[in-house]
C-alpha positions in Angstrom: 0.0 0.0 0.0 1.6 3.4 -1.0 0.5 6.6 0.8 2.4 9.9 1.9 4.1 10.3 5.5 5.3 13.9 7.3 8.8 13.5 7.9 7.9 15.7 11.0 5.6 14.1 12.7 4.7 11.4 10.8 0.8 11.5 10.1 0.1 9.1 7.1 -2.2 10.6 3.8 -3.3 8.9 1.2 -1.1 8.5 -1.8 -3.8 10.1 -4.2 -4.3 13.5 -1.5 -3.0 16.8 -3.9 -1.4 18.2 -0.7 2.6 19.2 -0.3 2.5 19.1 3.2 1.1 18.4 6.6 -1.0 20.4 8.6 1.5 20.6 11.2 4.2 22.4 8.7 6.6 19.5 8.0 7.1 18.1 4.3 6.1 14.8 3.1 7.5 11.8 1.8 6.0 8.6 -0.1 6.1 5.4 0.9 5.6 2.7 -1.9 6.0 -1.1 -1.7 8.2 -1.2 -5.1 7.9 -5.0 -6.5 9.8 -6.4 -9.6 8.4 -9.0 -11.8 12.2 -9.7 -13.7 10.6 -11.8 -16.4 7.5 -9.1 -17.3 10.5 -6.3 -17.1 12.7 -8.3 -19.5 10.2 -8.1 -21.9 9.2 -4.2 -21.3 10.3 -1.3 -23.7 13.9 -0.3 -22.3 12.8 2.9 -20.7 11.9 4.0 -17.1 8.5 2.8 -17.5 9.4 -1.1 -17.9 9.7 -0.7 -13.6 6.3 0.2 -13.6 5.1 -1.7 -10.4 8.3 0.5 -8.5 6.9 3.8 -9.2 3.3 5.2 -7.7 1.0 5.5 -10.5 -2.3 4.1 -10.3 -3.4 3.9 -13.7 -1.2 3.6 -16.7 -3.1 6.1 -18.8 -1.9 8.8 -16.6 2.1 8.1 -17.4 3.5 11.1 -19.7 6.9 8.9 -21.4 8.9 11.0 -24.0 10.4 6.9 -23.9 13.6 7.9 -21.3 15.6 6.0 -19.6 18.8 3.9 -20.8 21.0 6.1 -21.8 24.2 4.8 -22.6 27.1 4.0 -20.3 30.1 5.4 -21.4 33.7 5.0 -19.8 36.4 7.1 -19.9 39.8 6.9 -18.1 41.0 9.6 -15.7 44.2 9.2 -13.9 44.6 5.9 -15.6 41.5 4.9 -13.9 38.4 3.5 -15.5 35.1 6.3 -14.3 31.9 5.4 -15.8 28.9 7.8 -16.6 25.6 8.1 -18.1 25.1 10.3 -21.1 22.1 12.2 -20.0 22.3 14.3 -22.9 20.3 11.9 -25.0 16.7 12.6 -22.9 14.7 14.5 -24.6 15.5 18.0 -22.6 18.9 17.0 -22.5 18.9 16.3 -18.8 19.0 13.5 -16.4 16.0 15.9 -14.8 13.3 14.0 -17.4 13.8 10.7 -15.3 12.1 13.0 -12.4 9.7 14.8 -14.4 8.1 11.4 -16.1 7.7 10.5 -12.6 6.5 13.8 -11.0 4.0 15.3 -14.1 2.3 11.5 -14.4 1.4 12.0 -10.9 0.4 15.4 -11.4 -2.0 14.0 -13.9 -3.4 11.2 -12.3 -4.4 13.7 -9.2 -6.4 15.9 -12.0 -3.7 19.3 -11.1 -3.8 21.5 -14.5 -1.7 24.2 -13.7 1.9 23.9 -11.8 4.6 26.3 -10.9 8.4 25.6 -10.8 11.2 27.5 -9.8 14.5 26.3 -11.2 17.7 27.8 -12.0 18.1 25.5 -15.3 17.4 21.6 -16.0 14.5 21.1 -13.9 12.2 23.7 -15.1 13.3 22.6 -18.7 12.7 19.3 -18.1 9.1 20.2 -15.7 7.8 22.5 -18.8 8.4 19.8 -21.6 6.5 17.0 -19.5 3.5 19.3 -18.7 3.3 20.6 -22.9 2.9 16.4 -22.8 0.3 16.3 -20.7 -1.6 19.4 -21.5 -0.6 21.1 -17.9 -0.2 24.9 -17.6 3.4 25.2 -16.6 4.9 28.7 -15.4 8.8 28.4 -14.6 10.2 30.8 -12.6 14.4 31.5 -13.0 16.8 33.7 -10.8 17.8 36.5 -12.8 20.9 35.0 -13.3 19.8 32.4 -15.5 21.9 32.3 -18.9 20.1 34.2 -21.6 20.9 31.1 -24.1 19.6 28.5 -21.8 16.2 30.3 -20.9 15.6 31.1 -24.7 16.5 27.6 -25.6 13.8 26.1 -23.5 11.2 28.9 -24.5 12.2 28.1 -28.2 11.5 23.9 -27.6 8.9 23.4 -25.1 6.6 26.7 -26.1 
C-alpha cells in the first residue's frame, strides 16, 4: 500500500491526497511497496516505465513517457583509472532531470492538477515544462535573474 508520511511528525495521507505538506508544517514523503516482476520487465520497452510496479501511479493512462531512460554508459579513463557515466544528454530536454519529471508530471496528472509552478535555476524547469506541454498542464517556470540568456531562450524556443 503506498500513501504519503510527514517527515515531521509522521501523520500518514493517502497517496492520491494533492497536498505538499502536513497540517503541522513538516514536508512529506512517499512510501511505496516497489515490486519487480524480472521476467515481465525483460520483456518491457527499455525505458523507465518497464519498472512500472516501483513507481506510484495508479493507472497507466496517466504516465506522460517521451520513452527515457537507458541512456548509454560510457567510460572514460581519468588518472589511468576506468570512471563510468551516463550520457544524459540523449533525454529529450537533454537532462537527467526528465527521469524525475516522467515520474513527478504523471502523478500530477493522475491527481487531475492543470496548472503547476516551478522554480528552477536550469534543468528542472526545462525538463518540468516539456513533461506538462505532454500532458496538456499549464506550466509557469520561474528562474533567478541569473539564468543564462541562451539556456532560458533555448527552453522557451523547444517546449513553447
Amino acid at each position: 500500500m503506498s500513501n504519503l508520511y510527514c517527515l515531521k511528525c509522521n501523520k500518514r495521507f493517502p497517496i492520491n491526497d494533492p497536498i505538499w505538506r502536513c497540517d503541522c508544517g513538516g514536508l512529506l514523503d512517499i512510501f511505496h511497496h516497489s515490486t519487480f516482476p524480472l521476467d515481465e520487465i525483460k520483456s518491457r520497452n527499455k525505458n523507465l516505465w518497464r519498472y512500472r510496479e516501483a513507481i506510484p501511479i495508479e493507472n497507466d493512462a496517466n504516465i506522460i513517457s517521451l520513452e527515457e531512460g537507458f541512456t548509454p554508459l560510457n567510460e572514460i579513463l581519468i588518472f589511468g583509472k576506468k570512471i563510468f557515466f551516463k550520457n544524459d544528454t540523449l533525454f529529450p530536454t537533454h537532462s537527467y532531470k526528465d527521469r524525475g519529471a516522467t515520474v513527478l508530471i504523471s502523478k500530477i496528472k493522475e491527481l487531475g492538477i492543470t496548472q503547476v509552478v516551478e522554480d528552477s535555476s536550469g534543468n528542472a524547469g526545462s525538463a518540468v515544462a516539456r513533461y506538462c506541454k505532454e500532458a496538456g498542464i499549464v506550466c509557469d517556470i520561474y528562474v533567478p535573474e541569473s539564468t543564462s540568456a541562451s539556456k532560458v531562450f533555448a527552453d522557451q524556443k523547444l517546449w513553447g
